[in-house]
N, C-alpha and C positions, 0 to 999 in steps of 0.2 A: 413842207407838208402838202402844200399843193402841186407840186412836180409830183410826189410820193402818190395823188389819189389818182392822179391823172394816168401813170402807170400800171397802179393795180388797175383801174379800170379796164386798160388797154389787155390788160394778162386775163382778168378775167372774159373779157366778151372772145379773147381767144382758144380758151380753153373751154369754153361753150361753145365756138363752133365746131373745134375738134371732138366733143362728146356725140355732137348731132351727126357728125359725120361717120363716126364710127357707130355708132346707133343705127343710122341709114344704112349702111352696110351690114349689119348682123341684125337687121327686121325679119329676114325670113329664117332665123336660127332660132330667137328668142323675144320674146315679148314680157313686156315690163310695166307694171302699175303700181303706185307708189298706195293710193287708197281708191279701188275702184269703185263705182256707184254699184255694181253689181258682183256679189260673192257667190260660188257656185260650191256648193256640198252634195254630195250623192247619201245614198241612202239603201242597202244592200239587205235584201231578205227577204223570204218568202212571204207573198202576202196573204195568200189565202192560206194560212196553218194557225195554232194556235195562239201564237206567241205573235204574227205576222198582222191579223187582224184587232188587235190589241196594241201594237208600235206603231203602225203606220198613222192612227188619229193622232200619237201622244205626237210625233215629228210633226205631223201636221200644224197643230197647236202649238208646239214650241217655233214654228218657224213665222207662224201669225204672231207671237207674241214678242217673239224678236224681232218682229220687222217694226212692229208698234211700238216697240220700247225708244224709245229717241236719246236715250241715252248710254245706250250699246250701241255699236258701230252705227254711228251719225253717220248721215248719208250715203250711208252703204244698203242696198238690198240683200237680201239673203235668200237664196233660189235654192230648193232642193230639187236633183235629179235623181227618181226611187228606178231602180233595176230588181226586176222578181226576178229571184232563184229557182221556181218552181221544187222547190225541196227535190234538188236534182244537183250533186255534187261536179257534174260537168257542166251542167248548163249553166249554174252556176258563177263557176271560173271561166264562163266565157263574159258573161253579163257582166262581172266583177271588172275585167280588162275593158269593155265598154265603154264602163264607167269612168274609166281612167283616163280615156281617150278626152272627156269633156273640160276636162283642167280642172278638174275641183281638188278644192285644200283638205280636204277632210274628208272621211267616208264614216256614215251613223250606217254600222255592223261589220263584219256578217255575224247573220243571224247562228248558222251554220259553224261547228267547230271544223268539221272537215273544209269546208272551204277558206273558214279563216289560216289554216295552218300551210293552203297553195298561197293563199293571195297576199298572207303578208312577206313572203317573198319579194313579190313585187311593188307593196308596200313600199320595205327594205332599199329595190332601186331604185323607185320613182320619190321617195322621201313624201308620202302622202299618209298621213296618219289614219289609223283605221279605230273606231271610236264602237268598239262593240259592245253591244248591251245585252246580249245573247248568249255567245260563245263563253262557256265555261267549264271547258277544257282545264286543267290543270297546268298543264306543257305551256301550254303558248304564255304562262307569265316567266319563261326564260327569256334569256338574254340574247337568241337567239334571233326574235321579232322584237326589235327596240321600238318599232310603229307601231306594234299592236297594242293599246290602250284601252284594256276592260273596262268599262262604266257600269258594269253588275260584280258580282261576289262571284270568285270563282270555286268551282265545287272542293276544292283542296278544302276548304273551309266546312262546305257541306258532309263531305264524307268523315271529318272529324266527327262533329255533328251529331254523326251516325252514329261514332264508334265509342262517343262519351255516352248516348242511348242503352246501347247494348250492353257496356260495360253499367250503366245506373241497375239493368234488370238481372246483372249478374250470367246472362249470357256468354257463351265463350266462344259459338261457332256457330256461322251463317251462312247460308247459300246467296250468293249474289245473281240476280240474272238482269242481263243488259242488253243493251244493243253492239256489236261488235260493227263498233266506229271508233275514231278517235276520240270521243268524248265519252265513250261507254268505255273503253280497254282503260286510259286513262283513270278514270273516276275513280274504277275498280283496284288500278294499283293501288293508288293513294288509301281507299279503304282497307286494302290489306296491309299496307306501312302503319293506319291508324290504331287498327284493331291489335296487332302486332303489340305495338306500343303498352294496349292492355292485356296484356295477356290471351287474345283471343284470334280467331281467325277467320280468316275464308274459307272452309271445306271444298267447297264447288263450285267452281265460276262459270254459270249457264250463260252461252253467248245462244245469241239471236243477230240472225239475218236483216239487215235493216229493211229488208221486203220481204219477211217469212210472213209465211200462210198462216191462217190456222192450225191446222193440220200439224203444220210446224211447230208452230205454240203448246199444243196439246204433247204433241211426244217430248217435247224438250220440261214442260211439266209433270209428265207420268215418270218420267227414268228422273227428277229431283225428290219427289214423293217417296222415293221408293229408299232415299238417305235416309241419314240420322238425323240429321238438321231438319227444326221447324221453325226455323227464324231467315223468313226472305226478304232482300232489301234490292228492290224492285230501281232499274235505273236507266228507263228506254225513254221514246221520245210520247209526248203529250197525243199524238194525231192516233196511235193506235193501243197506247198505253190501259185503254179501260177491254180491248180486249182479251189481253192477260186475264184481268181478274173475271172476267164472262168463263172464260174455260177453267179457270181454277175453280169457281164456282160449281160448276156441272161435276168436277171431279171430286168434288168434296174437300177439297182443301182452303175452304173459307168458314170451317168450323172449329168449333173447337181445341186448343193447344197449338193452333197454327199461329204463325204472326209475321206480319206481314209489314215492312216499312218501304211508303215510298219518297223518292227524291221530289224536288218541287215541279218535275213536272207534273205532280197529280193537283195541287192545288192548281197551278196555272190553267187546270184544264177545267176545272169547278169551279174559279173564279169566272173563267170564260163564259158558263153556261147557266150561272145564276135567271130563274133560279131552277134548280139540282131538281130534275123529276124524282120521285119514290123511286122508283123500280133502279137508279143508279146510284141512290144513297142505300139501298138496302142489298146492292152487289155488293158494295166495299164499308161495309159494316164491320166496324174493329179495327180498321186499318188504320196504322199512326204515318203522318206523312208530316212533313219541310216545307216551309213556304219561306220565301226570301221575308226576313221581319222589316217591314216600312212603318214609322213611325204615323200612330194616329192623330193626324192635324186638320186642321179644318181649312186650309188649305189641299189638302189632299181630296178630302171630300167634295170641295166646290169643284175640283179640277173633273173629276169621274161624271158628277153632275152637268157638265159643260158637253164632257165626250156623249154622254145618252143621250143630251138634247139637242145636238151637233146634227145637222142636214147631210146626208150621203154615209151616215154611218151602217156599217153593215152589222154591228153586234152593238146589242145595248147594256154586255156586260165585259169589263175588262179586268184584264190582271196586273199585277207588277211589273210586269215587261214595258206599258205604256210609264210607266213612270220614267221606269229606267232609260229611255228610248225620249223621253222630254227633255228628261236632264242631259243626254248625252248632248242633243241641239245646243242647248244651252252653255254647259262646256265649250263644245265649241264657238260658240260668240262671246263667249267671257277670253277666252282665250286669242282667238281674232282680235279683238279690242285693246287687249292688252297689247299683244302684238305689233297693232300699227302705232299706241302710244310710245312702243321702243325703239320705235324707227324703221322698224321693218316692212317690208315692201312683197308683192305676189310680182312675181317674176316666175315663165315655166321655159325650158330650155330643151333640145334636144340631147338623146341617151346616145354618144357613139356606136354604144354597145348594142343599138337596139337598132339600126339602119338596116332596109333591106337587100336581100342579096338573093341571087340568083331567082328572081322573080317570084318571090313570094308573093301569096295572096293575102299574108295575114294583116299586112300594113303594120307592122310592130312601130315602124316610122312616127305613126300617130302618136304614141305612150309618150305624153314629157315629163321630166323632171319637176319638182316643185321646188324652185332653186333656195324658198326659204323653210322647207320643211327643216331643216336640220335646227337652225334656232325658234321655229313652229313646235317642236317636239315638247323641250323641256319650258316654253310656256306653260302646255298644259297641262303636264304631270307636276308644275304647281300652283296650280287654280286652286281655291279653295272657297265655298260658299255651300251653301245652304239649299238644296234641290228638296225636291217630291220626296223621293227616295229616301233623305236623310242630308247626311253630310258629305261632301263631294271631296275629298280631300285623298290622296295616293300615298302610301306607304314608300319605302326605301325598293319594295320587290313591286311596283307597279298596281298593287292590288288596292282595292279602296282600302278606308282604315274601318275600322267596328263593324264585321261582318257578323251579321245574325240572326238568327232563324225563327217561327214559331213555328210551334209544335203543335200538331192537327193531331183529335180523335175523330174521325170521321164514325157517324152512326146514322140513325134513323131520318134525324132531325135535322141533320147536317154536319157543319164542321166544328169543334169544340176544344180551342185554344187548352191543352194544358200545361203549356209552358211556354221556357224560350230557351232560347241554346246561345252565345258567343261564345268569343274565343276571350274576353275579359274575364265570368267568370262562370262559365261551364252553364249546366241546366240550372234554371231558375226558375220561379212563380210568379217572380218581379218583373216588369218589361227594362229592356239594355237601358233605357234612358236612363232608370230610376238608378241602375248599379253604374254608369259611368261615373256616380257622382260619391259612390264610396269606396274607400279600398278594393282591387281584386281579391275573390274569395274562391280558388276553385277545391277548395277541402272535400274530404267526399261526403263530410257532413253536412257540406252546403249545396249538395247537388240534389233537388228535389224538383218535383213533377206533381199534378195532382192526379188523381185515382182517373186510370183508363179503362174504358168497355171494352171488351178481345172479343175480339172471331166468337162467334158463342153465344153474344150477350154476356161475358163472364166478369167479374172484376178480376179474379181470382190470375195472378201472373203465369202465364207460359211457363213452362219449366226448358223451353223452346228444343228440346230433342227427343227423339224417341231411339226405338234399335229397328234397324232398317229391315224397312219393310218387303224383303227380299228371301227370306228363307233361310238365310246363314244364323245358327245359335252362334253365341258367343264363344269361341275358343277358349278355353281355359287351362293352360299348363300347370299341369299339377309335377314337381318332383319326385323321381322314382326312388324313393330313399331305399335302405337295406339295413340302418340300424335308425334306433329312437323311431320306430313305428308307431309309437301313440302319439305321435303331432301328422304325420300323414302318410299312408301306405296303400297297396292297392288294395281292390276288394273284388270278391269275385262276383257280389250283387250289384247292382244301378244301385249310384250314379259309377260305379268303377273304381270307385275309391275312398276309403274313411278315414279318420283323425280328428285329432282335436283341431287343426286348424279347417277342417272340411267344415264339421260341425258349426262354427263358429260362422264361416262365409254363407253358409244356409240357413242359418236363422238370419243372418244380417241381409240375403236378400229377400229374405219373408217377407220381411221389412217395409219394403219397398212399394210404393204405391203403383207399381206396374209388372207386369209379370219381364222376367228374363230367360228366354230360351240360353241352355249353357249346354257345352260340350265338354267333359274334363278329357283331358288329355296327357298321358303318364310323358314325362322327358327323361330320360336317360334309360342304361341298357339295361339297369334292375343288378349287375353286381357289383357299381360302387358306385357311392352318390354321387350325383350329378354335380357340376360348377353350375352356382349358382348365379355367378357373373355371365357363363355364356345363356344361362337361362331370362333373365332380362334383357340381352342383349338379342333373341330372338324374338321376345315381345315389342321390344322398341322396332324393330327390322318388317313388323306384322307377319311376324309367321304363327302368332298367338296374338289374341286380345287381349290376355290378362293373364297374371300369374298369384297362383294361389298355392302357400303354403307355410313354411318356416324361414321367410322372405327376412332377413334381415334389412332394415330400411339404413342406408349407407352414404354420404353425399355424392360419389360417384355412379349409384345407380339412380339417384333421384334426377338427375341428368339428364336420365333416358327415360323415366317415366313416371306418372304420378302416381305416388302412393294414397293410402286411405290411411285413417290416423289409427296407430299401432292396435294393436288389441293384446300383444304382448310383450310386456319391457324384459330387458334383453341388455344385454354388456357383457364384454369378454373378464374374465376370471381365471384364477391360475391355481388349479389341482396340483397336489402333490400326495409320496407318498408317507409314510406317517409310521411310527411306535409308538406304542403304551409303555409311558411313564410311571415304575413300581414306586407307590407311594414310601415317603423319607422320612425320616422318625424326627428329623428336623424340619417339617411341614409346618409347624408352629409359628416359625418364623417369616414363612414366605409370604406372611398378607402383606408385611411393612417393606421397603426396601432396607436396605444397611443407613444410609444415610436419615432415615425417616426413625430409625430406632436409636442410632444417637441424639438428634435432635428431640425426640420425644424424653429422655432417661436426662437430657439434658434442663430439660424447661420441669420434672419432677422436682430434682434437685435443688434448682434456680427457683423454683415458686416456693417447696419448702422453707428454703434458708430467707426469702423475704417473709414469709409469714410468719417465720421463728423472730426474725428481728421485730414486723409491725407489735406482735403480743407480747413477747418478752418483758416488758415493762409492767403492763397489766396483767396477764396472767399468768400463777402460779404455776401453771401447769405448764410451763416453757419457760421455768426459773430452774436450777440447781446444778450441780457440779457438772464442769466442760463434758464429762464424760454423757451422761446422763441429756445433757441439752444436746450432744451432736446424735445420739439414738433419737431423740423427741424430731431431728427434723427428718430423718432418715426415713422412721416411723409413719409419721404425721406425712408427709408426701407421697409414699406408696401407697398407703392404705385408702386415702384419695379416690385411688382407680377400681379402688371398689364399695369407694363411699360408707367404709366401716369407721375412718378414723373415731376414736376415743375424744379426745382431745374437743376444746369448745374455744373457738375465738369470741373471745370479747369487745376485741376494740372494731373501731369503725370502717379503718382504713383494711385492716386483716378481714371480715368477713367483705367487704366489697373485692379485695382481691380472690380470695376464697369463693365467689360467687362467680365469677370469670372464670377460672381454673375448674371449677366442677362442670361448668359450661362446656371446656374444651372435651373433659376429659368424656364427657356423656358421649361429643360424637367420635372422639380416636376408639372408644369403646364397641361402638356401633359398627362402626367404619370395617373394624380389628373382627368382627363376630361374624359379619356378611361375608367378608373376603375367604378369610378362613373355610367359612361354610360350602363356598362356592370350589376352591379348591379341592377340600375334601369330596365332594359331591359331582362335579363335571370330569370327566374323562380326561385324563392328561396327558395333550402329545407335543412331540420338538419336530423340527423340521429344518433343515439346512436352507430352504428357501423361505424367506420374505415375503417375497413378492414380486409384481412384474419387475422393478428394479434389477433386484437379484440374475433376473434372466438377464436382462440385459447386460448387465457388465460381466455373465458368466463365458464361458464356452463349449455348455454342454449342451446336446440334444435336445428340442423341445420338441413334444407332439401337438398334431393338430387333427380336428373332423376333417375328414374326406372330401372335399366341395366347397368348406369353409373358406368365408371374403379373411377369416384370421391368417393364413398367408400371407395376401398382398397388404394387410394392416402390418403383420411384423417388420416385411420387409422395407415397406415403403415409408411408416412412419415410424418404427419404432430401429430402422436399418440393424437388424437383425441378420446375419447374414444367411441366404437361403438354402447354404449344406446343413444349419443346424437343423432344420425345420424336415420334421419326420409326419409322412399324412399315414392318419388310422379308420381302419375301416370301419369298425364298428366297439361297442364296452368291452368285446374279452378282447382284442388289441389293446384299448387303455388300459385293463387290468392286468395282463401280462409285459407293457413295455413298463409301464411306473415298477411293478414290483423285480423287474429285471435290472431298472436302472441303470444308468450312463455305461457303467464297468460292465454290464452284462449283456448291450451292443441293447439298452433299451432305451426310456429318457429319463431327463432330471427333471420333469414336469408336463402338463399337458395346457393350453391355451383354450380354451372352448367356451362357449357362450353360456351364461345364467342357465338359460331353460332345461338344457341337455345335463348339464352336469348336478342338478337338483337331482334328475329321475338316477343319472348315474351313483351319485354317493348314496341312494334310499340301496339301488339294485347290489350294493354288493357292501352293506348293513354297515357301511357310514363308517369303513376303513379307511378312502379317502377324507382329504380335507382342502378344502382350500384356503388361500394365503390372501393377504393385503386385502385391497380392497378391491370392488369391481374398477376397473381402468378405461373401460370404455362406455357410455350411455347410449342407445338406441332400442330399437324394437322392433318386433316383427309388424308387417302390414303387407296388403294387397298390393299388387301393383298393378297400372294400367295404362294401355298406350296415352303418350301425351295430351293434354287437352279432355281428356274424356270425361264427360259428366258425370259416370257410373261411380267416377273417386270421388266426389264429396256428398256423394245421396249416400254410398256404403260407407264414407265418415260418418255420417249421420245416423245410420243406424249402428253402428259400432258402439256409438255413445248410449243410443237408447237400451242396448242387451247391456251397456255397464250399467246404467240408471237403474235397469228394473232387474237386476243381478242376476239375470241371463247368464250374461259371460262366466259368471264364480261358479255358477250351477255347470257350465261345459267342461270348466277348468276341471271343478272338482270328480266329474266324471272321466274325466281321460289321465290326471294328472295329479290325483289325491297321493302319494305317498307319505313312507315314513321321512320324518325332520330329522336333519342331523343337523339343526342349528345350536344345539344342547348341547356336541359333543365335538365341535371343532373349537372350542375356545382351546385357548394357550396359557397354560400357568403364567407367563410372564404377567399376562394384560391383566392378572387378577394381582397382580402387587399394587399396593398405596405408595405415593412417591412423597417427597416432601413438595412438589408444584400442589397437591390437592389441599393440603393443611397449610400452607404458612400464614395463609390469611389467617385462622384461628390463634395461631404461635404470634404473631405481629399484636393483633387484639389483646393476648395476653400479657405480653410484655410492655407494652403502652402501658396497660393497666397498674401493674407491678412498679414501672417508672414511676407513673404519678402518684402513687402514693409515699412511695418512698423520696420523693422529692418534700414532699407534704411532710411527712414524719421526718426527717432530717431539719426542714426549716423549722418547725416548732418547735424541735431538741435544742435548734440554736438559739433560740427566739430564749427559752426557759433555763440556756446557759448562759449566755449575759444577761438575767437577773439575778442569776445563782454566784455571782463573782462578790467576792467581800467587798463590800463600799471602800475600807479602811487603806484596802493595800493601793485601791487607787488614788487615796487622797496622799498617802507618803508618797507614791509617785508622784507625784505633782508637785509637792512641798520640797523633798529633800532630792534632787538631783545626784548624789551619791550614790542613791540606793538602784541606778538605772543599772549600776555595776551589776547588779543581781541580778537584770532580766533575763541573760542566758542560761542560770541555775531553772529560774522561774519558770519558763518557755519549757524547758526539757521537763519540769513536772507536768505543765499544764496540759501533754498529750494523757499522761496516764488520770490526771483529775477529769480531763476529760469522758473517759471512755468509763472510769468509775460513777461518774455521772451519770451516763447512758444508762449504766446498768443497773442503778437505782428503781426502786418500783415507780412510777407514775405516786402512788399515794405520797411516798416518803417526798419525792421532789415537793407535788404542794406542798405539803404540811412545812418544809422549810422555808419556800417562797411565804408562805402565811404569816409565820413568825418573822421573818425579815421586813416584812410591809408594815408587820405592829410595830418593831422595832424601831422601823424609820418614822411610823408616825409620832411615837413616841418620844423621838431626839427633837423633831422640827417643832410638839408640844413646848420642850425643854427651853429649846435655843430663843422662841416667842417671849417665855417669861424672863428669861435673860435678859 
């Protein structure tokens, strides 16, 4: 063991000198500290801006407070080196490389998303992590900057935010204006992917120059004004952000119906300037704006408290940024510490890649690697503790975890919390803390806000559009029809055009609590109706605004555009042609079916013959010679159905059946008198067709209206083939191909919608008829380009002309004719089948059963009393006499049935004397 230490010794003090010696040699390559007394961090962002004068105390403060803490990097200093960007995108990225030159491990920012997106590049090759509390860009939380480590919420989160807002006020489209940077073009996608998501959108993407004039400002606000959109969601930078609303001001668009949402630069920039003079709380009156949500601790408070009473401070009011920009320091020495407890060492090395050549002046030479950034990295994207801010802790995509907003009214007084936004569980009242600690609820019944003051002074919500205020009326394609003119046709007065469906769109936009300039406009050539598939198809395309007429609403045009809820129902239906049926001297028979007339003549019968059995016993009047009693049931059962019977039941079980049986016969009675009635009285016609069935498995000619979507329904869903399908121009085409039919080169039926074929069978006195039933369900409605708000204010009044019977009063004005709903029935549909009655027939014959189960047991019951005592006791005694019982057996069917037929009086009165007589023997045998 001792040769063994003396050994390693020898190996070790050998292999320490060759470390030092290869050390000495690579000193001017690379430099190496296992735990240095001094740590260098830089600090990136403009310092005189909003956000700039705001981060630089919170750094300040967090690097005093880490040097103080002695239990963070023990005997380490921590030196911050700060480089101003001068909110200069080049200058910048020069200051940033600077920075890089000094060896530090870390960098707190940039502030700047544009220069975060050159610098983490170089991040990237220098392995220097960059710790921004600024930059919130979207883009840069890819994979593409594995260094760039946000330490604020990036706006992905924000412009949700946004778009769960717009969507809570039932908004659908927004004018976005921004700054046209990375962080403005960015923002703006994500709010269009968000909005999207709820059915709404971006209309107008107003970019701004990041050094536009006013001048600038102002024109790029006069040509938005001039949209449909009143809902703008403001997304420029804090330093000139309240000039926007100064010129929207003077322009009048900080009144009424406008509204206005801004990102958190605008609090950032209020926070700033606490406290808020008048004259800058009453420019942005109404306006709802985002602020990053920081949890209120009393911590937080002492910290703000410190920054105002702080020596060399230049603002005595700060924002959320200094938080953020505290914690980032912090971060970074929770992470440092961790660091050197894992072993890890700051070593920087030179870049091959970065050597100079051909006498550059840039010194690229300087730029060293940070040899331990690569295990520095995912230290810190898993720190977790407890900041200013909140909770410091990195999701799976680099982002912090619980991003969340409050929601500002800004008004006279100032700023007025009416809510809060995350991504747990949408708009809330409650602050995030209180919901982390209950299920997620993002239901839309759980998205609430409290009442906000608009542009105006108003409570009352934006409807946030108007119709652009440029001069164009509303386009309106009207259909040039050439038959069925009472639903829409030209006119030669203003507006151009009348109908029942014009009428109908004119009161409904009466309606409306804002005027709408319209244009109608005729589509098609005026001699055959128009398709009215290419007719939405040029309203989707905006060669039209809107289409107004006999709009069948269809799922393949709802596609292209939004409809308004019908105002008339509507389904295809199958006309055919028809004769009159000369009334048949065997009409009498047609209410019943064949089967429904034996089963009825059956159960007469069948209830007779049990009622004859339950009375026979007791009454007379269902006693006498065979002949005579089979007349009494014959009798006694038909007469029933007309409730004359003669005849009186007596017994109990017979009038309880009796009472059932007059039951039935009341409604066969009824039943037999309606049907009848109805036969004789309605028009009787036959038709070889069904129904849509019928066509279908036929292969004769169908017609259809001219323009009609009934076309591409036959062929598409019903694969119809498209030789059979014949298009008609107008009612004397349908009148002349039906009475031409198949054989006379016409059709075997016509396909067309509800509405048309009502006026058609009035116009030519209800000789058509149609078959089966409607096959298809929809309706007529307006239609409108996608998105348009104009579709559910005219739902809305649609409903109110059905409410106040508006609508009945158009209808019956354009659409009142004669009914042929009287005179399309079919003798068939008036027959009674046996499915309508068996339940009656079943009730009755239960009833029938049980009695006669009843009246059978008691005949048995009173037939083994009725057996001689005697002949049983000789059975019993003499065993001989058993020889007889075959004789016996063969009488005892007919003693049987003589029995039966005995009166009920005679059986007692024999039972009577039989019970004396046994009392009488048992008297006997006692005194014996």
């Amino acid at each position: 063991m001792e040769v063994f230490g003396i050994k390693g010794f020898f190996i070790f003090v050998f292999c320490l000198w060759i470390s030092n010696e290869v050390m000495a040699a690579t000193i001017g390559n690379s430099s190496v500290s296992s735990r240095p007394s001094v740590l260098k961090i830089g600090a990136l962002f403009t310092v005189n801006s909003v956000i700039g004068r705001s981060a630089k105390p919170g750094i300040m403060a967090a690097i005093e407070d880490v040097n103080a803490n002695k239990s963070i990097l023990p005997g380490v200093k921590l030196e911050v080196i700060l480089h101003d960007t001068n909110c200069s995108g080049f200058l910048g990225t020069v200051e940033a490389l600077q920075l890089m030159e000094n060896e530090v491990v870390a960098a707190i920012g940039p502030q700047s998303s544009g220069i975060a997106h050159i610098i983490s590049h170089v991040a990237n090759e220098l392995h220097i992590p960059l710790l921004s509390f600024g930059a919130t860009d979207p883009t840069l939380s890819s994979l593409q900057f594995p260094y760039f480590v946000r330490t604020t919420h990036s706006d992905y989160f924000q412009m949700y935010a946004i778009a769960d807002l717009v969507d809570h006020y039932r908004w659908r489209q927004v004018i976005a204006i921004f700054v046209d940077d990375d962080n403005g073009r960015n923002g703006v996608s994500v709010l269009g992917d968000a909005l999207a998501k709820k059915r709404g959108k971006i209309s107008y993407k107003a970019a701004l120059s990041p050094v536009a004039t006013k001048s600038d400002i102002s024109d790029l606000l006069n040509s938005v004004n001039l949209m449909e959109s009143r809902v703008f969601v403001l997304h420029v930078n804090p330093d000139y952000g309240l000039a926007i609303f100064s010129i929207a001001k003077n322009l009048g668009m900080m009144t009424s119906g406008y509204v206005w949402i801004a990102t958190d630069w605008l609090p950032s920039k209020l926070d700033s300037m606490e406290p808020v003079d008048a004259n800058t709380l009453n420019l942005l009156q109404g306006v709802i704006a985002l602020r990053h949500h920081t949890p209120d601790t009393n911590l937080k408070k002492s910290f703000f408290s410190r920054l105002k009473n702080a020596n060399g401070t230049k603002t005595s009011s700060f924002n959320s940024y200094a938080l953020y920009a505290y914690d980032s320091v912090w971060l970074a020495a929770y992470a440092l510490d961790t660091f050197f407890k894992e072993g890890g060492n700051i070593s920087f090395s030179s870049d091959p890649k970065l050597v100079d050549t051909k006498g550059s002046m840039l010194h690229l030479s300087s730029l060293r690697v940070f040899d331990g950034g690569p295990s520095f990295l995912p230290t810190l994207l898993r720190m977790n503790f407890t900041g200013l801010s909140g909770q410091i802790q990195f999701a799976n995509g680099k982002d912090l975890i619980q991003p969340s907003y409050d929601i500002l009214n800004i008004g006279d007084s100032g700023s007025r919390r009416v809510g809060y936004w995350s991504n747990y569980s949408g708009l809330s009242v409650l602050a995030p803390e209180i919901l982390y600690k209950k299920p997620p609820n993002t239901s839309t019944s759980n998205q609430k806000l409290f009442s906000v003051l608009w542009p105006g002074e108003t409570v009352a919500i934006p409807k946030g559009w108007v119709f652009p205020n440029n001069g164009m009326p509303l386009r309106i394609a009207v259909p040039h029809r050439i038959s069925y003119l009472e639903f829409v046709s030209k006119d030669k007065n203003p507006p151009g055009v009348r109908g029942y469906c014009i009428d109908v769109f004119e009161a409904a936009i009466n309606l409306l609590p804002y005027p709408v300039p319209r244009k109608y406009i005729l589509y098609g050539d005026g001699n055959r109706n128009p398709s009215y598939s290419e007719l939405v198809n040029q309203v989707a395309l905006n060669n039209f605004d809107a289409a107004v007429g006999d709009v069948t609403i269809v799922p393949n045009r709802t596609r292209l555009l939004d409809f308004t809820q019908p105002f008339m129902e509507s389904g295809l239906v199958v006309v055919v042609p028809v004769k009159e049926i000369k009334s048949s001297p065997w009409a009498f028979l047609k209410p019943f079916t064949a089967q429904m007339w034996c089963v009825t003549g059956a159960f007469f019968l069948f209830v007779g013959a049990v009622v004859w059995i339950l009375e026979h016993r007791h009454n007379p009047e269902f006693r006498g010679p065979p002949k005579k009693q089979l007349m009494t049931i014959f009798w006694f059962t038909f007469s029933t159905m007309f409730f004359s019977h003669r005849e009186n039941t007596v017994s109990g079980l017979g009038r309880f059946v009796l009472i059932i049986w007059l039951f039935v016969v009341l409604i066969i009675n009824s039943s037999y008198t309606a049907s009848l009635t109805s036969i004789l009285t309605v028009q009787q016609l036959s038709s070889q067709i069904e129904g849509i069935d019928s066509l279908i498995s036929g292969t004769q000619p169908i017609g259809i209206q001219d323009g009609s979507f009934a076309r591409r329904y036959l062929i598409d869903e019903l694969n119809i083939q498209p030789s059979r399908i014949v298009s008609l121009k107008n009612p004397k085409a349908y009148v002349d191909a039906l009475t031409r039919g198949p054989k006379g080169g016409g059709v075997v039926a016509i396909v067309d919608e509800l509405p048309y074929i009502e006026i058609f069978m009035s116009s030519t006195n209800c000789k058509f008829r149609t078959v089966g039933q409607e096959f298809t369900k929809s309706g007529w409605g307006f239609g409108f380009q996608r998105d348009s708000p104009l579709a559910v204010d005219m739902s809305t009044a649609i409903l109110q002309l059905s409410e106040n019977g508006d609508l009945q009063k158009i209808h019956d004005k354009w659409l009142s004719k004669q009914n042929c709903a009287a005179k399309v029935d079919d003798v068939d549909s008036n027959e009674l089948s046996l499915s309508s009655f068996w339940g009656l027939f079943l009730i009755c014959g239960i009833a029938c059963l049980i009695a006669m189960t009843v009246f059978f047991v008691r005949v048995f019951c009173q037939y083994m009393k009725f057996i001689p005592e005697s002949e049983e006791e000789v059975d019993q005694e003499n065993p001989s006499n058993r020889r007889r019982r075959s004789f016996r057996s063969s009488k005892s069917f007919k003693e049987l049935f003589e029995f039966v037929d005995k009166r009920e009086r005679e059986i007692k009165e024999i039972l009577r004397q039989k019970s004396k007589k046994r009392r009488r023997d048992d008297q006997f045998s006692s005194l014996t």
